[in-house]
C-alpha positions in Angstrom: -26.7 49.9 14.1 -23.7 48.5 15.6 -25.2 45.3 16.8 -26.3 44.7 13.1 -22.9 44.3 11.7 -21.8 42.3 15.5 -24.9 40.0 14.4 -23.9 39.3 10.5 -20.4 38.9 11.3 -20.8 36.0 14.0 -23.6 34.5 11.3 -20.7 34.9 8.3 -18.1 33.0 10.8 -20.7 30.7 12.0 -21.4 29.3 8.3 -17.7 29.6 7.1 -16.8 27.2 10.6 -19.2 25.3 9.4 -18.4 24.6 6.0 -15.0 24.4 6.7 -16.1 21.4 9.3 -18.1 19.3 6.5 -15.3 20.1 3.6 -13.2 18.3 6.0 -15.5 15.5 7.1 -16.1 14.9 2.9 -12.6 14.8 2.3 -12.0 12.5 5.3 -15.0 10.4 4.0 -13.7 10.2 0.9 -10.1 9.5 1.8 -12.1 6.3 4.2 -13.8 5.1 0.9 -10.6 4.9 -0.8 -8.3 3.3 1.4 -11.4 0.4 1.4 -11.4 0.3 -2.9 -7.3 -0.4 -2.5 -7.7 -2.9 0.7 -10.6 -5.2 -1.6 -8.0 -4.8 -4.6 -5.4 -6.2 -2.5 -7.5 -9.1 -0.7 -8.6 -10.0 -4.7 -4.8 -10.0 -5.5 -3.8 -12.3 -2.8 -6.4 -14.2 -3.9 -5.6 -14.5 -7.4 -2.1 -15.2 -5.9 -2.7 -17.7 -3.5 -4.9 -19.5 -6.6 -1.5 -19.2 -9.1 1.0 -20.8 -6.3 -1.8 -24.0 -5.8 -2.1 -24.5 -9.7 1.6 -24.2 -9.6 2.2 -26.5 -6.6 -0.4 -28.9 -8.6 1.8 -28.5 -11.7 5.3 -29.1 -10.1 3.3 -32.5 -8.7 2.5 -33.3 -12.0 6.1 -33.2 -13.1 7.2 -35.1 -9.9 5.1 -37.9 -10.9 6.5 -38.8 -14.4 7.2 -42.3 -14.8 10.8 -43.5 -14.1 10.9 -45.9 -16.8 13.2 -44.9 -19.6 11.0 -46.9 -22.2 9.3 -45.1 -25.3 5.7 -46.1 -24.3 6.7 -44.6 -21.6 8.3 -41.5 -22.4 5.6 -41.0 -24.5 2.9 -41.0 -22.3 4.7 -38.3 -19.8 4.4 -35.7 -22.8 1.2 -36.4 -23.3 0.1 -36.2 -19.5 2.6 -32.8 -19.4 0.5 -29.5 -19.9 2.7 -26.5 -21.0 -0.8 -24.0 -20.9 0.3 -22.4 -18.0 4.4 -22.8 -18.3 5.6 -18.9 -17.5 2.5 -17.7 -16.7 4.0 -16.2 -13.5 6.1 -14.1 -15.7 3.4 -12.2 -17.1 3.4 -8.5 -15.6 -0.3 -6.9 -15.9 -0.3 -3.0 -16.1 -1.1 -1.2 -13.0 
């Protein structure tokens, strides 16, 4: 009788070891999958970044290349080249 109860014992401990073992590998898995998710947010947002500071670049262009004559005509036709779609766009803050 003895070496029934050695015998269940070491099985018990056996399976607890090994659920124990693929708890941890799940949660380690798990942990893997989410540190990906956050480094594709991150690439899209530097993306998206790099994107705003080249339409903003392409803006401040724009503005640099505004007629230097001081002529109606030609004061005129600055504000209708100018776009003001985008003016403080960088200010907007998206919710997290």
């Amino acid at each position: 009788m003895p070496e029934n109860k050695s015998s269940i014992g070491s099985i018990i401990g056996t399976i607890i070891v090994i659920a124990i073992i693929i708890l941890g590998g799940l949660y380690f898995w798990g942990k893997r999958i989410d540190e990906a998710k956050m480094k594709k947010e991150l690439v899209r947002e530097e993306s998206s970044m790099v994107v705003t500071e080249v339409d903003g670049n392409m803006e401040a262009n724009a503005i640099k290349s505004v007629n230097s004559s001081d002529d109606t005509d030609s004061i005129e036709a600055d504000l209708r080249n100018t776009k003001l779609d985008n003016l403080g766009a960088e200010m907007n803050i998206q919710a997290i």
